[in-house]
Backbone as JSON, one array per atom type, in Angstrom:
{
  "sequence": "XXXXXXXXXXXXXXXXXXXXXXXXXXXXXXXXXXXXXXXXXXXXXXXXXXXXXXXXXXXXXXXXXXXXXXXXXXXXXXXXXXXXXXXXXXXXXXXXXXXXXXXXXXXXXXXXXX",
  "N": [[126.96, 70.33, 116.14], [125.3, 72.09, 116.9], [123.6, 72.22, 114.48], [122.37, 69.81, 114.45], [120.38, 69.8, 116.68], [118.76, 72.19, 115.9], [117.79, 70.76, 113.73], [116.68, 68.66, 115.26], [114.9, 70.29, 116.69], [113.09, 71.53, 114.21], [111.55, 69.05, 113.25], [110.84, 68.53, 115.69], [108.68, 70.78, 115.28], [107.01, 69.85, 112.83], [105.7, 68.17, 113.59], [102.37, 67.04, 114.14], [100.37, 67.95, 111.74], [97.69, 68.84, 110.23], [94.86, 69.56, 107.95], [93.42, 71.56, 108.54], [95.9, 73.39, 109.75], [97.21, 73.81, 107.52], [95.84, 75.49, 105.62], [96.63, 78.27, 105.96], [98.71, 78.37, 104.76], [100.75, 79.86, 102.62], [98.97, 79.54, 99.24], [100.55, 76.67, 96.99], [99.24, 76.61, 94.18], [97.32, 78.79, 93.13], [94.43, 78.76, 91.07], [92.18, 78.89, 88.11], [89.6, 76.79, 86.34], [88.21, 75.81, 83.45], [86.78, 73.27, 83.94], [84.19, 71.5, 85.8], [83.72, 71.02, 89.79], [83.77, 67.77, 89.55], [84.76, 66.72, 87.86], [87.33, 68.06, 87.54], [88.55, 67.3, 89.72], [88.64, 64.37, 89.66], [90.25, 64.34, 87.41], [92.35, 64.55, 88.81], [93.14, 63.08, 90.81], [93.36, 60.51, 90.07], [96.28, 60.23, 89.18], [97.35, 61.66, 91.84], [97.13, 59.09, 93.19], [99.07, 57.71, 91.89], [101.31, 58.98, 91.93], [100.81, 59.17, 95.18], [100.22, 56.63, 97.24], [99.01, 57.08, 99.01], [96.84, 59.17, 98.98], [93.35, 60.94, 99.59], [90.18, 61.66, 98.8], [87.62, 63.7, 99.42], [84.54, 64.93, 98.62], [82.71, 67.85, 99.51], [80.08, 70.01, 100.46], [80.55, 72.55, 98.47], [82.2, 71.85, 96.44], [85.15, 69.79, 95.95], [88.02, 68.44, 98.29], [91.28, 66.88, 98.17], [93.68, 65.34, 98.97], [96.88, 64.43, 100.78], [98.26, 62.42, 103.25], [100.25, 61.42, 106.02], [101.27, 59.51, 108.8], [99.78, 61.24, 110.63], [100.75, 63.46, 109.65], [99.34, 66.29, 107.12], [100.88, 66.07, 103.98], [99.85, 67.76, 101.46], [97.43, 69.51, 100.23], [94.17, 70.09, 98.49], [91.94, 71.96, 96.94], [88.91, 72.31, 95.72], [86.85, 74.41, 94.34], [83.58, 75.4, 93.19], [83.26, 77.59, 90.33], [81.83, 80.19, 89.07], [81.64, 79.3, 85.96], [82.84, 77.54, 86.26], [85.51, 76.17, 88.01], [87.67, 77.24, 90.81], [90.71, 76.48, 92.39], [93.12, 75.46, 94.53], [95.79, 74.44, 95.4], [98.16, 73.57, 98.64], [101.12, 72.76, 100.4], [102.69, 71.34, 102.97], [105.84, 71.47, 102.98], [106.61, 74.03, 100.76], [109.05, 74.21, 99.52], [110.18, 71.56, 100.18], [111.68, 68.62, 98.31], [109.58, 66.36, 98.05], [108.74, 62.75, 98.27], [107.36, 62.08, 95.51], [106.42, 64.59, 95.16], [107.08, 66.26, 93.08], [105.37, 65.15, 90.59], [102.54, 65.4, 92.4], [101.94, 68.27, 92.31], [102.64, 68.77, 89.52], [100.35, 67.11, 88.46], [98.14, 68.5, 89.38], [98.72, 71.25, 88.03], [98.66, 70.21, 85.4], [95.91, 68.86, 84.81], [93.84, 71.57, 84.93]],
  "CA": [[125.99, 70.04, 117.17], [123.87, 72.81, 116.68], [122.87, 72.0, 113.51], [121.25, 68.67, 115.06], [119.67, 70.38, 117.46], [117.79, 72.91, 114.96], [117.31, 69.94, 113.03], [115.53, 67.86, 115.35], [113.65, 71.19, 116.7], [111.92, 71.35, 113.28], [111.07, 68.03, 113.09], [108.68, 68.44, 116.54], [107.59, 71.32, 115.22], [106.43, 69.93, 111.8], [104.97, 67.15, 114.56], [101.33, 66.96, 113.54], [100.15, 69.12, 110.78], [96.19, 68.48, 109.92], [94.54, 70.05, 106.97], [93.6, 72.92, 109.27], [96.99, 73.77, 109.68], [98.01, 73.8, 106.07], [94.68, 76.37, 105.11], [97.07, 79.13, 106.87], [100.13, 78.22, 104.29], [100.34, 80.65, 101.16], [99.07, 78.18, 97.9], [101.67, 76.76, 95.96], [98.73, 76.86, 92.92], [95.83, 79.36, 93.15], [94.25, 78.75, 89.72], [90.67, 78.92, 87.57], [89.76, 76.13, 85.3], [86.71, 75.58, 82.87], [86.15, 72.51, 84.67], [83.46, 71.75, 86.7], [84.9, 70.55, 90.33], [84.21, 67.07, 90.16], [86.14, 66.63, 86.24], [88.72, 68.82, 87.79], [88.88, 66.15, 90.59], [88.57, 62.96, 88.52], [91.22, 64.28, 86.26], [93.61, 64.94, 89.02], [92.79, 62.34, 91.65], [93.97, 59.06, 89.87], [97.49, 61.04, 89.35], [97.87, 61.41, 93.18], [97.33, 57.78, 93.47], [99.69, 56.59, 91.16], [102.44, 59.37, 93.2], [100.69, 58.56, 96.64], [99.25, 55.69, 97.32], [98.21, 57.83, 101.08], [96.09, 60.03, 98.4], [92.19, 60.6, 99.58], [89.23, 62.82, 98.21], [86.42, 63.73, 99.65], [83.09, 65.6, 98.22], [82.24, 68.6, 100.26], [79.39, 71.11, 99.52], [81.05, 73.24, 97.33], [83.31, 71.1, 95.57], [85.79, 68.14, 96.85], [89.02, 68.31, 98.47], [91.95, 66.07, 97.8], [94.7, 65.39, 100.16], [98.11, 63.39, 101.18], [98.82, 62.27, 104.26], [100.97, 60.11, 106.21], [102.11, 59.73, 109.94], [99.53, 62.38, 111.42], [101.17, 64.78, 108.71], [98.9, 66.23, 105.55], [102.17, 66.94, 103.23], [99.32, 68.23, 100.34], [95.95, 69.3, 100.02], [93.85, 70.66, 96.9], [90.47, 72.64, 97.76], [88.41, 72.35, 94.46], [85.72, 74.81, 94.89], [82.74, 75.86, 92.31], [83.33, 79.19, 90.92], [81.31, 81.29, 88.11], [81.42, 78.52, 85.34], [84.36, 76.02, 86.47], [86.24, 75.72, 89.32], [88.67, 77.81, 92.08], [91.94, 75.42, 92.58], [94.18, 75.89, 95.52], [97.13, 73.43, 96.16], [98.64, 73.95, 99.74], [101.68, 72.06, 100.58], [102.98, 71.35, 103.87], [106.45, 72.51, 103.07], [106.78, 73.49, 99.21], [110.19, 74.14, 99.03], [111.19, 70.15, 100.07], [111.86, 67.79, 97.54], [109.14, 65.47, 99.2], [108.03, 61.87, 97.6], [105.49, 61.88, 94.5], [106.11, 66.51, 94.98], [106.62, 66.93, 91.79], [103.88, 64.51, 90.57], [101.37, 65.78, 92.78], [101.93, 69.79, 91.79], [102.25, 68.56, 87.82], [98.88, 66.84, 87.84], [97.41, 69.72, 89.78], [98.74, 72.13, 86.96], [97.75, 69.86, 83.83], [94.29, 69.07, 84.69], [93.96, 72.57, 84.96]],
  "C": [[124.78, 70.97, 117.07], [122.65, 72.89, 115.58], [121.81, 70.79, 113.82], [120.5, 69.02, 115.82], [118.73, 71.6, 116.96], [117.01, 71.55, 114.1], [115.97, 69.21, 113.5], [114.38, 69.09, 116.06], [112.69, 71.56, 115.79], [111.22, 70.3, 113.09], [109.93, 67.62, 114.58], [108.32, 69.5, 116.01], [106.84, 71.0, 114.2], [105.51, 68.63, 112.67], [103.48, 66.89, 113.57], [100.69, 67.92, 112.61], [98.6, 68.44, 110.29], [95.72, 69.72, 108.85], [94.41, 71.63, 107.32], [95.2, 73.92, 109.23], [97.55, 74.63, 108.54], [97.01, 75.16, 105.45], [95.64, 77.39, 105.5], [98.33, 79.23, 105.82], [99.52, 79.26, 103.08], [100.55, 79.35, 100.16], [100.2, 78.37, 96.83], [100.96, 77.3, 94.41], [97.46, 77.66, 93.65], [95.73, 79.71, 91.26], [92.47, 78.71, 89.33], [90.78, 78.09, 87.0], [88.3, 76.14, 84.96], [85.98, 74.62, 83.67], [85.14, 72.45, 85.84], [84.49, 71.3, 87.85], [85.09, 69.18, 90.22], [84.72, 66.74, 88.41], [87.12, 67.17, 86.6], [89.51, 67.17, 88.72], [89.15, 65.13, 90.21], [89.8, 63.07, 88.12], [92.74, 64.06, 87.24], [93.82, 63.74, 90.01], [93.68, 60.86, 91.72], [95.54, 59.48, 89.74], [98.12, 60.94, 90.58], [97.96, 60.29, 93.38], [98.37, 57.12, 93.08], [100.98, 57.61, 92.11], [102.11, 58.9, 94.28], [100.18, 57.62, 96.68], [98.29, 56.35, 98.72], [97.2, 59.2, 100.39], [94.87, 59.58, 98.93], [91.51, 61.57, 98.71], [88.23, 62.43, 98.89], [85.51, 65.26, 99.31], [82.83, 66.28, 99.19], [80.8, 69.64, 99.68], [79.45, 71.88, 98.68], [81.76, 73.15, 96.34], [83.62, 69.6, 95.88], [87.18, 68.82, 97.18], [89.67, 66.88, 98.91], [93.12, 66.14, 98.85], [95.41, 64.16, 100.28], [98.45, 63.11, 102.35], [99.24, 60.93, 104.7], [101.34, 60.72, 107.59], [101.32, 60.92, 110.52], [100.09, 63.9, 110.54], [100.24, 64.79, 107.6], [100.0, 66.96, 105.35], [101.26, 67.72, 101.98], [97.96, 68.24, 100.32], [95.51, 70.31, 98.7], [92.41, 70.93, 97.68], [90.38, 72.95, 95.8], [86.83, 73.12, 94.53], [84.83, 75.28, 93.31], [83.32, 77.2, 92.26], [82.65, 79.23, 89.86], [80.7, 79.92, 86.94], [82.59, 77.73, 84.99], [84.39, 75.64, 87.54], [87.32, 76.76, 89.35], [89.58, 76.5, 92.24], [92.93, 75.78, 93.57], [95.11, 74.83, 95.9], [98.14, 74.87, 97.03], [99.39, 73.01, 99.49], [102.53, 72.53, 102.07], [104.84, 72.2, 103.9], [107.03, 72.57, 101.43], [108.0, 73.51, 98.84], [110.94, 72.81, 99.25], [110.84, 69.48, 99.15], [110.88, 66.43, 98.05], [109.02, 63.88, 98.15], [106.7, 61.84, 97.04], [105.52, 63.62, 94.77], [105.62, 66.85, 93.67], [105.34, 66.29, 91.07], [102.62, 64.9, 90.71], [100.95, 67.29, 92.0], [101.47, 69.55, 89.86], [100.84, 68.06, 87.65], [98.02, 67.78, 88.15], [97.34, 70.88, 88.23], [98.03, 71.34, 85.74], [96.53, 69.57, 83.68], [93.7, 70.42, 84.52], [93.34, 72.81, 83.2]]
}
């Protein structure tokens, strides 16, 4: 019994989770690449799609960030920022140690565009 009752207490607290949220998590990837951001993006983008279909991107001033969500939850976001003469890479994940749908997927295309 108590185990159901921890159980479903994580499950309101993972309740709504918004990108905000997730900025606060330590990154599963903090990485550099030659790439500029939006070849970094490109490369990694169609990847999430084919794991998520709930994959977006959007173009910000300094880069683009990439992101998964579903149900009021982002389970994954990617912050692709300009740096020196490439790109800054940060994959966040909502929680990295679960086995989630399209995880590994998402993390592997993150690393091989790279």
């Amino acid at each position: 019994m108590r185990i159901l009752i921890v159980a479903m207490g994580l499950a309101f607290l993972a309740g709504c989770v918004s990108p905000a949220d997730l900025e606060r998590n330590e990154p599963t990837i903090s990485a550099t690449t030659l790439k500029d951001p939006k070849a970094y993006a490109l490369c990694v983008f169609p990847k999430w799609q084919a794991a998520r279909t709930d994959s977006a991107m959007a173009e910000n001033s300094d880069g683009y960030r990439l992101w998964v969500a579903q149900s009021n939850m982002t389970d994954e976001l990617l912050d692709i920022r300009k740096s020196g003469s490439g790109s800054a890479v940060t994959l966040k994940q909502r929680m990295a140690w679960s086995p989630g749908l399209g995880r590994s997927a998402i993390e592997k295309a993150a690393r091989d565009c790279l």
